[in-house]
Backbone as CSV, one residue per row, in Angstrom:
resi,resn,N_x,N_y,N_z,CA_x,CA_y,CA_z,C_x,C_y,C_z
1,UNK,35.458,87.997,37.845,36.453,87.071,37.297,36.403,87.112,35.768
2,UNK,37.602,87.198,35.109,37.929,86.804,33.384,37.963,85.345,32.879
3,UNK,37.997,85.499,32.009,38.254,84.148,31.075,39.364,83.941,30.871
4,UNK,40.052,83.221,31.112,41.314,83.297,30.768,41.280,83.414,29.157
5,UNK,42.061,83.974,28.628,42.204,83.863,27.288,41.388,84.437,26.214
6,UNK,40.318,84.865,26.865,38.925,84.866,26.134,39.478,86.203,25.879
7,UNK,38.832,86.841,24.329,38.886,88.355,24.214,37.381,89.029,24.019
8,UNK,37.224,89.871,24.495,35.805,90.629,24.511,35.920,91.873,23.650
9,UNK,35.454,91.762,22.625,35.300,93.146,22.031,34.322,93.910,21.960
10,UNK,34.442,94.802,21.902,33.738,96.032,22.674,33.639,97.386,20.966
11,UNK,32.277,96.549,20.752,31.409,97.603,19.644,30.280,98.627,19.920
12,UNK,30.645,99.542,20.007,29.612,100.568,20.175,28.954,100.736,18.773
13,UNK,27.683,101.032,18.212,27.143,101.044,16.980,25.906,102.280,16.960
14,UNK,25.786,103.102,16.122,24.929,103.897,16.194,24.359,103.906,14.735
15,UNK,22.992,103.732,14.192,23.348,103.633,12.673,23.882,103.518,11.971
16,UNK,24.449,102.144,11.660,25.871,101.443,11.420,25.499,100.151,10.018
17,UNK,23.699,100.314,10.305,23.596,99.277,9.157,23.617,98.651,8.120
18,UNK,24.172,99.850,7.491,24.883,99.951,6.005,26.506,98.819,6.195
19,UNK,27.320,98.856,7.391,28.424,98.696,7.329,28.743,97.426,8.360
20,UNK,27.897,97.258,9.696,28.279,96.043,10.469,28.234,95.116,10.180
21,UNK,27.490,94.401,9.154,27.378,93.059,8.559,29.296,92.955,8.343
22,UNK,29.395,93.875,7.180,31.175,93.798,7.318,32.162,93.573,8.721
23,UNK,31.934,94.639,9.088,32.535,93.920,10.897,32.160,92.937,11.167
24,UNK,30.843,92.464,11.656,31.022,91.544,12.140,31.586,90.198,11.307
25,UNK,31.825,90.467,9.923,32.495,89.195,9.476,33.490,88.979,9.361
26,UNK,34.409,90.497,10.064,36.013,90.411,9.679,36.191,90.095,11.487
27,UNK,35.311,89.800,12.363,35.910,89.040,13.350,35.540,87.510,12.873
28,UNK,34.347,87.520,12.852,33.928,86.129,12.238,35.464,84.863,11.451
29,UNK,36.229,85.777,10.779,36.796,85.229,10.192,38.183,85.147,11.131
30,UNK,38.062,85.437,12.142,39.365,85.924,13.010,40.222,84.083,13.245
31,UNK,41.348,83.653,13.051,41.966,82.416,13.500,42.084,82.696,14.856
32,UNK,42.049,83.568,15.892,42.043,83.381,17.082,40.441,83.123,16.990
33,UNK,39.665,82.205,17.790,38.388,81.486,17.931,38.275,82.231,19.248
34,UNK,38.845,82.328,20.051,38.170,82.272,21.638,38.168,83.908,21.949
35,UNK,36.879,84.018,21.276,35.930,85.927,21.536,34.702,85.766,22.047
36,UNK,34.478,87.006,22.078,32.920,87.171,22.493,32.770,88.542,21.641
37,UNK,31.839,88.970,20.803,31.723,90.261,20.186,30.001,90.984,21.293
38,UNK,30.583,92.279,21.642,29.722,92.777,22.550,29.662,93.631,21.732
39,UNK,28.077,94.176,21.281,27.581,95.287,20.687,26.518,95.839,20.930
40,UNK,26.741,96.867,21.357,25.920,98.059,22.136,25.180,99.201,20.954
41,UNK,23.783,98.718,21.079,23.221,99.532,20.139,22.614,101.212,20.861
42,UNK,23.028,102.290,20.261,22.902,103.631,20.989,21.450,103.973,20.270
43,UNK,20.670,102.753,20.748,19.574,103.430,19.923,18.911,103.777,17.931
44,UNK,19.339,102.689,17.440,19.746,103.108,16.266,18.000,102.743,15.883
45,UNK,17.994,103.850,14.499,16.585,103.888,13.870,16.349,103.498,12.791
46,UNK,17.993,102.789,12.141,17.948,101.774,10.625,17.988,100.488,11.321
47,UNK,18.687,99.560,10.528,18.307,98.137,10.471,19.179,97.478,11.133
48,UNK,20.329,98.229,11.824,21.142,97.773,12.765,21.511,96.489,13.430
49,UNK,19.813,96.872,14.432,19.564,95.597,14.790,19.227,94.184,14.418
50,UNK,18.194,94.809,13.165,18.019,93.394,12.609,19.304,92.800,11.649
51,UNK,20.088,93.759,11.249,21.638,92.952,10.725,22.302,92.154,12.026
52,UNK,22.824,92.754,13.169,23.202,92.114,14.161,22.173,90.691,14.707
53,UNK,21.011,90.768,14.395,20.104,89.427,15.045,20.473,88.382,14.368
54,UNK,20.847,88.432,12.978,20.251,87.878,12.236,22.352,86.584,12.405
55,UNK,22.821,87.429,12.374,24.305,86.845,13.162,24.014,86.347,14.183
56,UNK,23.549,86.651,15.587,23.524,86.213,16.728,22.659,84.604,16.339
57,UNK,21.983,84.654,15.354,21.460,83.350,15.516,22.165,82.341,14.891
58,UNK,23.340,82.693,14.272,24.686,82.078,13.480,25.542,81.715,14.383
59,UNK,25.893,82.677,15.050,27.109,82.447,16.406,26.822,83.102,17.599
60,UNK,26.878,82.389,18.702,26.064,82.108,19.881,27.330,83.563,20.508
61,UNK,28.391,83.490,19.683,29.421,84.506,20.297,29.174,85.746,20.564
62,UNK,28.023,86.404,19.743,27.286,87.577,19.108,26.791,88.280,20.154
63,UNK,27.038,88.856,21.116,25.882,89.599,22.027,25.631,91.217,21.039
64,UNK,24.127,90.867,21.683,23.313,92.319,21.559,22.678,93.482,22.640
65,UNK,22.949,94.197,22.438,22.769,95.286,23.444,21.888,96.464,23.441
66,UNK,20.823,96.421,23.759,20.343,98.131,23.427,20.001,98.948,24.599
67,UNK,20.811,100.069,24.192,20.395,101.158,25.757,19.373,101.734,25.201
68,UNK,18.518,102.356,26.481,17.274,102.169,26.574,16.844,103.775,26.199
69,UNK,17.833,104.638,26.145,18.051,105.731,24.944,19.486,106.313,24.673
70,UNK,19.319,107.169,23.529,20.083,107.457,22.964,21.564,108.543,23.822
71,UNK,22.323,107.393,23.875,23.008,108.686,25.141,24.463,108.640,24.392
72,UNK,24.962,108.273,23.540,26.472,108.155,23.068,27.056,107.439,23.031
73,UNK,28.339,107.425,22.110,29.261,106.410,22.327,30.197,106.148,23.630
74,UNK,29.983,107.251,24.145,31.502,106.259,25.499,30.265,105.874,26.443
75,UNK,28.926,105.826,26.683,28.284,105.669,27.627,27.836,103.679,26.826
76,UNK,27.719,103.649,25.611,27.826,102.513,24.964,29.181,101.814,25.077
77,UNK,30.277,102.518,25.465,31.311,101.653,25.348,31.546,101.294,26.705
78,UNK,31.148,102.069,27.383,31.144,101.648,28.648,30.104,100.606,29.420
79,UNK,28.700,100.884,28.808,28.276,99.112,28.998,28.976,98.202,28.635
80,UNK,29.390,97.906,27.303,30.024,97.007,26.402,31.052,96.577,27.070
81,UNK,31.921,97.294,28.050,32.935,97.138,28.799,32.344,95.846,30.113
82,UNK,31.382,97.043,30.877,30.781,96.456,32.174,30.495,94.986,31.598
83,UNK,29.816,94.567,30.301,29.207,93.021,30.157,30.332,91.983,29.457
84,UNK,31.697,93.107,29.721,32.562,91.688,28.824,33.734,90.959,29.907
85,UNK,33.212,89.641,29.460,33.949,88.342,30.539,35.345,88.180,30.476
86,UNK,36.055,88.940,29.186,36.951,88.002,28.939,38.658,88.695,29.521
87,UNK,39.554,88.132,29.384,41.250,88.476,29.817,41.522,89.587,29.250
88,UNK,41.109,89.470,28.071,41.208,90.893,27.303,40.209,91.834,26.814
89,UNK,40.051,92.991,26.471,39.456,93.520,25.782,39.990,94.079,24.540
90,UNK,39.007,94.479,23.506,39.957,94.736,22.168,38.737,95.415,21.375
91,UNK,39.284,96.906,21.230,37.965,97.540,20.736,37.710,97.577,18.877
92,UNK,36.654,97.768,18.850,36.309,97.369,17.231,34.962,98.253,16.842
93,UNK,35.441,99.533,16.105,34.008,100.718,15.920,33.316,100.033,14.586
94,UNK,31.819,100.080,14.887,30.977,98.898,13.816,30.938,99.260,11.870
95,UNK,31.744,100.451,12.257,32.555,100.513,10.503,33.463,100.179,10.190
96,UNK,34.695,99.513,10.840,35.981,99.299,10.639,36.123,97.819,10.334
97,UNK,37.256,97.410,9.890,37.487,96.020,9.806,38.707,95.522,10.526
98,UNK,38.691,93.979,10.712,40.322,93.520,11.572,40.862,93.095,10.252
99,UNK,41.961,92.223,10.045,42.653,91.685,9.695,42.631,90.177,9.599
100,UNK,42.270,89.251,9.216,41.940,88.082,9.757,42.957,87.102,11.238
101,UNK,43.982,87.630,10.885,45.054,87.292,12.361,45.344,88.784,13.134
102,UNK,44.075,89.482,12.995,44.354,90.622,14.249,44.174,90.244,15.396
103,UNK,44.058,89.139,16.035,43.279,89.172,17.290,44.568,87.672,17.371
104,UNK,45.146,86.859,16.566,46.044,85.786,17.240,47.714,86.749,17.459
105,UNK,48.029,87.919,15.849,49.426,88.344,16.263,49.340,89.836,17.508
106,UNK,48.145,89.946,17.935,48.363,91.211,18.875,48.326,90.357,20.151
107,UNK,47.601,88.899,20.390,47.943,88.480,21.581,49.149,87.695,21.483
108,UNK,49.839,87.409,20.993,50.989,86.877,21.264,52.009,87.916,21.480
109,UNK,51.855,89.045,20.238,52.748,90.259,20.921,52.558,90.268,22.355
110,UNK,51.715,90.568,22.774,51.320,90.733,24.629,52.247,89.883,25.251
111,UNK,51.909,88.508,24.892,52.390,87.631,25.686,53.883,87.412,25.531
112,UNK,54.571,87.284,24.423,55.863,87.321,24.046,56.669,88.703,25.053
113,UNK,56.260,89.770,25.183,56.786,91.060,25.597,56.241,91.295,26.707
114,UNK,55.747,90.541,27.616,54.983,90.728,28.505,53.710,92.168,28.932
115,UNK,53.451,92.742,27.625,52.609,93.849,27.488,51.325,93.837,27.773
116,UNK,50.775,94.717,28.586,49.605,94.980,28.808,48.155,95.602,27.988
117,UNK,48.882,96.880,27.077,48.141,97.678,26.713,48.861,97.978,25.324
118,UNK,48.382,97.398,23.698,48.972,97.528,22.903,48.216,98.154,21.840
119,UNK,48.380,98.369,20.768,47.620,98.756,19.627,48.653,98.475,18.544
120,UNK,48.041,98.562,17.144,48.950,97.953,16.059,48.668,99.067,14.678
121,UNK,49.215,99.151,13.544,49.073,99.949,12.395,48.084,99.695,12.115
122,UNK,47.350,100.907,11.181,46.404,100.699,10.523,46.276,101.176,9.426
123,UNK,45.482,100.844,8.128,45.159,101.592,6.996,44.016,102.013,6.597
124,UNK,44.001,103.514,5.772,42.970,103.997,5.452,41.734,103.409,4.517
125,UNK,40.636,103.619,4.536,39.542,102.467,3.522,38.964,104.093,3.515
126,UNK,38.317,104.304,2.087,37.122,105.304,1.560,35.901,104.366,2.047
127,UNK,34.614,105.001,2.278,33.423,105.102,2.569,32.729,103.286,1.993
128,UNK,33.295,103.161,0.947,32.779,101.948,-0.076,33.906,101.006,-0.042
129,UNK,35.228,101.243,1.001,35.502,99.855,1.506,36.937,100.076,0.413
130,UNK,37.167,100.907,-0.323,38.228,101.146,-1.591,39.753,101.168,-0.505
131,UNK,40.496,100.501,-0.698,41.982,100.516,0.130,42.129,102.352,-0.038
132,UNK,42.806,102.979,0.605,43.620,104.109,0.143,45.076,103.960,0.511
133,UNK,45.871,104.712,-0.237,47.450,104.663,0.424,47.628,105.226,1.848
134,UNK,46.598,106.026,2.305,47.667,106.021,3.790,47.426,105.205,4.969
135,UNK,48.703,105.218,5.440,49.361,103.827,6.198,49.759,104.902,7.573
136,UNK,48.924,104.442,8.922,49.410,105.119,10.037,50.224,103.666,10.890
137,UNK,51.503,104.465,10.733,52.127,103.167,11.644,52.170,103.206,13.033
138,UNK,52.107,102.239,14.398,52.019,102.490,15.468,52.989,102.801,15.865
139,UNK,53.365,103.831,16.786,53.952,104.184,17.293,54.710,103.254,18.342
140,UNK,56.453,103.044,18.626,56.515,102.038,19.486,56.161,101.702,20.845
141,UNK,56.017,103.446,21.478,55.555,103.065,22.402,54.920,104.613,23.088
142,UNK,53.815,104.304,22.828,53.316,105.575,23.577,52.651,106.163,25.083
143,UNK,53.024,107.196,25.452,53.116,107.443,26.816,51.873,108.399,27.025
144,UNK,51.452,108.697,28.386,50.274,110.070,28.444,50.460,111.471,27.616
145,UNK,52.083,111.568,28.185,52.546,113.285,27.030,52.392,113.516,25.943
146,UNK,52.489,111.715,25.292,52.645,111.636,23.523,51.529,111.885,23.124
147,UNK,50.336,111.158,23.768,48.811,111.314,24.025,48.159,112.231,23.286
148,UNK,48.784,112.663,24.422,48.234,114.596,24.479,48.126,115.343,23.752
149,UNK,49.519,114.891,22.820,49.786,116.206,21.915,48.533,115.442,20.478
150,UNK,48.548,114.364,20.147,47.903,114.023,18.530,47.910,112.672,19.012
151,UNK,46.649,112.189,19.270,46.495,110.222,19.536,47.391,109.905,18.375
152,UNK,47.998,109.269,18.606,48.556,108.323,17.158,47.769,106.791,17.351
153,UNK,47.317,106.394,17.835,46.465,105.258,18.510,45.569,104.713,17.966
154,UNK,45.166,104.112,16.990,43.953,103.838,16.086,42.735,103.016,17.563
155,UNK,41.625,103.932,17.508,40.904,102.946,18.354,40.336,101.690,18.180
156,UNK,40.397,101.074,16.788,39.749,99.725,16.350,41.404,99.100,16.345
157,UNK,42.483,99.162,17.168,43.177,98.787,16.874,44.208,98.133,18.792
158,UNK,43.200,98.860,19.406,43.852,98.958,20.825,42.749,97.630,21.583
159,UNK,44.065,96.718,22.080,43.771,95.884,23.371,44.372,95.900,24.222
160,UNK,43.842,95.373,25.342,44.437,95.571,26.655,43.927,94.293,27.724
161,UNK,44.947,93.929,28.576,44.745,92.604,29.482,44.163,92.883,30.716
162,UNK,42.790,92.479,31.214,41.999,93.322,32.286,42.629,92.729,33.259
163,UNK,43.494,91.420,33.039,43.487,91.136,34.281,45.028,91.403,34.683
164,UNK,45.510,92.506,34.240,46.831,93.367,34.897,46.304,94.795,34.962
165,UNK,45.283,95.271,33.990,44.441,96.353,34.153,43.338,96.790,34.667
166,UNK,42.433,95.591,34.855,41.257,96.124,35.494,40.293,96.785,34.112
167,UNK,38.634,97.334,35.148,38.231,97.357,34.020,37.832,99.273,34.316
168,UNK,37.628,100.045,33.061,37.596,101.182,33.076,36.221,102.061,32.652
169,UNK,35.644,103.311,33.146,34.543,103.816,32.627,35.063,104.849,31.848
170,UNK,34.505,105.035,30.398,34.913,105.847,29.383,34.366,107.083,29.544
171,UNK,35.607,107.827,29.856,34.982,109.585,30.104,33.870,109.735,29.054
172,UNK,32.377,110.593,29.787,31.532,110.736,28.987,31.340,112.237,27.933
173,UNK,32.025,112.249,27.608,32.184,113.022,26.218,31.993,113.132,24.586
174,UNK,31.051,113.734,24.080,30.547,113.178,22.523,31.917,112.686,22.092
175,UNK,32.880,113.306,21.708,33.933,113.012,20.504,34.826,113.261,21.539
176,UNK,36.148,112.432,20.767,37.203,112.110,21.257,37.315,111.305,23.062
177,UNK,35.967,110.631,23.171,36.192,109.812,24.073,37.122,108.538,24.372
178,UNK,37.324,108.570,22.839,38.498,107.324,23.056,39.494,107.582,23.329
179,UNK,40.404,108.888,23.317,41.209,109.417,23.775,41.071,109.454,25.221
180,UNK,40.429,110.026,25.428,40.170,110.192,26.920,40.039,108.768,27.953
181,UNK,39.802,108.303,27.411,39.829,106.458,27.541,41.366,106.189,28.511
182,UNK,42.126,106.418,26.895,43.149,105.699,27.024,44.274,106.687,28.008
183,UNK,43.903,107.761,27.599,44.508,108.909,29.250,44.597,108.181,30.095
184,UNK,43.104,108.235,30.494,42.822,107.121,31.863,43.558,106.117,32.025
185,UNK,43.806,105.288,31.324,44.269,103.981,31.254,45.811,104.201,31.348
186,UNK,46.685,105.331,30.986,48.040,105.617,30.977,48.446,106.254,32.251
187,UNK,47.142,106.338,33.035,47.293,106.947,34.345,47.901,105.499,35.648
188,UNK,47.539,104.349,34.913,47.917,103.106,35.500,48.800,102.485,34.668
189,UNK,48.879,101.895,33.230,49.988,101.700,32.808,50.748,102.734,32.158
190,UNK,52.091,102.585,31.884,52.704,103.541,31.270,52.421,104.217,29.613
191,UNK,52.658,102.912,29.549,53.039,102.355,27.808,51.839,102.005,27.556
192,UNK,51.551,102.082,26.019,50.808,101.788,25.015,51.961,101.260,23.749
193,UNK,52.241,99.823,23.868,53.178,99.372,22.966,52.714,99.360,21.479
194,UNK,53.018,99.824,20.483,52.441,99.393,19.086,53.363,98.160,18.588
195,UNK,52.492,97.450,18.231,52.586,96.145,16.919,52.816,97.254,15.646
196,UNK,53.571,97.107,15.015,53.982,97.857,13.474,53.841,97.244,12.335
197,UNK,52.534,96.574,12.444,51.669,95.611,10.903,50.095,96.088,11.323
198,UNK,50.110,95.783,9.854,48.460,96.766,9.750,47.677,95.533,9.974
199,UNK,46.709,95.655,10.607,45.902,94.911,10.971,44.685,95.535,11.365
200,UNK,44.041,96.090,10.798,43.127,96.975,10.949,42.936,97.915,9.297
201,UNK,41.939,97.890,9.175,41.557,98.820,7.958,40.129,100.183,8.833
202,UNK,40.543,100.941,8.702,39.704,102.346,9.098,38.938,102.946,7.908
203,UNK,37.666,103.045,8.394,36.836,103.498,6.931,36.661,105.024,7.592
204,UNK,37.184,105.831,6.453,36.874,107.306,6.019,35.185,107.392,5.543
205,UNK,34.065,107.653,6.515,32.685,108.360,6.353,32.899,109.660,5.962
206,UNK,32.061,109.816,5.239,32.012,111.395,4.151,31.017,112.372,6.020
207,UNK,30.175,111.453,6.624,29.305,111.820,7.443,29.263,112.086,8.693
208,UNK,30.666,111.076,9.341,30.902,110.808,10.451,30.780,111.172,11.385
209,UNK,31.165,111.519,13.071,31.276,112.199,13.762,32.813,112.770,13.905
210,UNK,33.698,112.015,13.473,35.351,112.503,13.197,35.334,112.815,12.075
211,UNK,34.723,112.920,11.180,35.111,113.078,9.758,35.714,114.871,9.578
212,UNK,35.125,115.879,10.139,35.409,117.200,10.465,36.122,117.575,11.309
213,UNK,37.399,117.851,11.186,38.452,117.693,11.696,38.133,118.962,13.073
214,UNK,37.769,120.487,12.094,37.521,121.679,12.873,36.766,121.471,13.692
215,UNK,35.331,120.594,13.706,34.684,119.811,14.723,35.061,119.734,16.321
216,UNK,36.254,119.325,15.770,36.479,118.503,17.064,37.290,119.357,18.020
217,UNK,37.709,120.913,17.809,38.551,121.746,18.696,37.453,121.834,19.564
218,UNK,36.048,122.421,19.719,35.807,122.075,21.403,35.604,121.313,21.838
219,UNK,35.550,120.007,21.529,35.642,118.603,22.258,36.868,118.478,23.382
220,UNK,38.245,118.870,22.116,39.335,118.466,22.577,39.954,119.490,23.394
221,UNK,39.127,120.874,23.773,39.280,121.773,24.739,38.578,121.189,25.878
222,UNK,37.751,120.413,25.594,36.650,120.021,27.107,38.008,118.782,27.407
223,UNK,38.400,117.613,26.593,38.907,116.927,27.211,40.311,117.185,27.702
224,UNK,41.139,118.252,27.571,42.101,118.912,28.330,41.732,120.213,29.312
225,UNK,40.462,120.845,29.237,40.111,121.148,30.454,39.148,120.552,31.182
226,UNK,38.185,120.256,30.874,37.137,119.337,32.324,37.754,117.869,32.061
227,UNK,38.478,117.149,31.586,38.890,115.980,31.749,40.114,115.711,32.229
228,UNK,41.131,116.289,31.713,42.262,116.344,32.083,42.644,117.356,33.336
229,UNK,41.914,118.094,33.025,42.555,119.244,34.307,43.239,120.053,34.399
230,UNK,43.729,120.374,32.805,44.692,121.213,32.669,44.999,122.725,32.469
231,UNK,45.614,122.923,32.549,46.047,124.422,32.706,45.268,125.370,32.003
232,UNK,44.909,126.511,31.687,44.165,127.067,30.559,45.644,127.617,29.320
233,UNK,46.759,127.923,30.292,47.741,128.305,29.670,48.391,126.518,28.635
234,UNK,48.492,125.846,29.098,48.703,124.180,29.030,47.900,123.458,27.745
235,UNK,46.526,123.792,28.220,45.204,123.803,27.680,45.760,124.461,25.761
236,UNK,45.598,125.640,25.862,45.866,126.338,24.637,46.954,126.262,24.090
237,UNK,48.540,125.364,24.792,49.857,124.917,24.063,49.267,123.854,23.040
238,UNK,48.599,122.904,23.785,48.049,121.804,23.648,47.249,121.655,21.798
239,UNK,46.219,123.048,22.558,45.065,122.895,21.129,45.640,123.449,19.838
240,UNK,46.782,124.380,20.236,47.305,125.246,19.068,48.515,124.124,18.672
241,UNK,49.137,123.357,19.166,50.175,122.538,18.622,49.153,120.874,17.573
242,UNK,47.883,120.810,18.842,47.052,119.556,18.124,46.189,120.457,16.885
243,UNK,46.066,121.686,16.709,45.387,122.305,15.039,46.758,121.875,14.308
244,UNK,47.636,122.426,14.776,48.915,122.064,13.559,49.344,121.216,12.812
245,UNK,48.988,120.141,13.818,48.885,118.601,13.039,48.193,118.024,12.354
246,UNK,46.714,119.122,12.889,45.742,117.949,11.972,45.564,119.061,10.705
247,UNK,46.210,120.326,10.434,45.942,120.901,9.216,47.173,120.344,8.704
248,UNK,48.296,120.230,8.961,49.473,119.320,8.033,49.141,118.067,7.771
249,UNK,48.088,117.038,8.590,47.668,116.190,7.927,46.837,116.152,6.917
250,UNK,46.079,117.152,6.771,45.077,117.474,5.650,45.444,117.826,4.588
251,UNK,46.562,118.182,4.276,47.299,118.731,3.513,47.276,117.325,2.377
């Protein structure tokens, strides 16, 4: 059973302690009140934890999590999932920030439009938190095909109502599991509606695990062939149309 109303967010954190104190205060500051922040520590060997304790004894809202080794982020997001109570879920990576009304104008979007599964714009932040000019706007409404070709989807930016959705296990894949996520999830609803206000700020790591764009072509070959299932001919439309985009974005 859910909470009615309640939103559960779902932080995966891996040596993050330089930067979660910030998260957790840009929910902290959220005018929607009725959360729960779930954070799943992957094992971290800085101070992580003791930044997150030291909150939990501030707000009772705070859960802490540590798997018992180091196994990844979708296997962390997927506890984080299994332990959250609430109507919604609403994901939040422990470098990013909300908006202070990210969490009251994305549930009323829901509720106003009767939407299930939404996400909203976001903007770019450098490493030290510096605004940058680019502005990814959400898309109005995105489908599995759109998916496929280039997420347009910010993942600190996507919620969804469990109790028209149910709850989901995050394909276990190093990178680009959040994609693969939301596949899943388009396999039951259609749509992924975007909100078109930024509400979300995304921090650019010099270090990251996305930060290397070239990185990520065999990831995103595993998650269109062992995840998706797709064609090898399908497969390679796919990877040669998703390089195109992300070297014109680099540009």
């Amino acid at each position: 059973m859910c909470v009615e109303g309640l939103v559960s967010v779902i932080t995966p954190t891996y040596n993050c302690g330089k930067f979660i104190a910030e998260t957790i205060e840009s929910v902290l500051k959220q005018s929607y009140e009725s959360w729960e922040l779930i954070i799943v520590d992957d094992c971290s060997t800085d101070a992580t934890k003791e930044v997150v304790e030291k909150y939990q004894r501030q707000d009772g809202r705070i859960k802490y999590y540590c798997l018992k080794k180091n196994s990844g982020a979708a296997i962390a997001r997927t506890k984080a999932m299994e332990l959250a109570r609430g109507q919604y879920i609403a994901f939040l990576d422990s470098d990013d920030l909300w908006m202070s009304d990210k969490l009251k104008k994305q549930i009323e979007f829901m509720q106003k439009n009767d939407y299930a599964f939404t996400s909203t714009s976001y903007q770019h932040m450098s490493e030290d938190g510096t605004m940058l000019k680019k502005v990814l706007k959400a898309v109005d409404k995105t489908d599995y095909n759109r998916l496929l070709l280039d997420c347009p989807v910010g993942n600190s930016t996507v919620m969804y109502d469990v109790s028209k959705m149910g709850k989901f296990q995050v394909p276990n894949i190093r990178k680009r599991n959040d994609d693969a996520l939301w596949l899943a999830m388009l396999k039951t609803e259609q749509y992924i509606y975007g909100l078109p206000e930024v509400l979300m700020k995304y921090r650019i790591r010099n270090n990251s695990i996305s930060s290397n764009k070239w990185s990520l072509v065999k990831y995103t070959w595993q998650l269109y062939r062992d995840i998706e299932h797709l064609s090898i001919f399908t497969s390679v439309w796919h990877i040669c149309w998703w390089g195109c985009i992300k070297i014109f974005k680099l540009k």
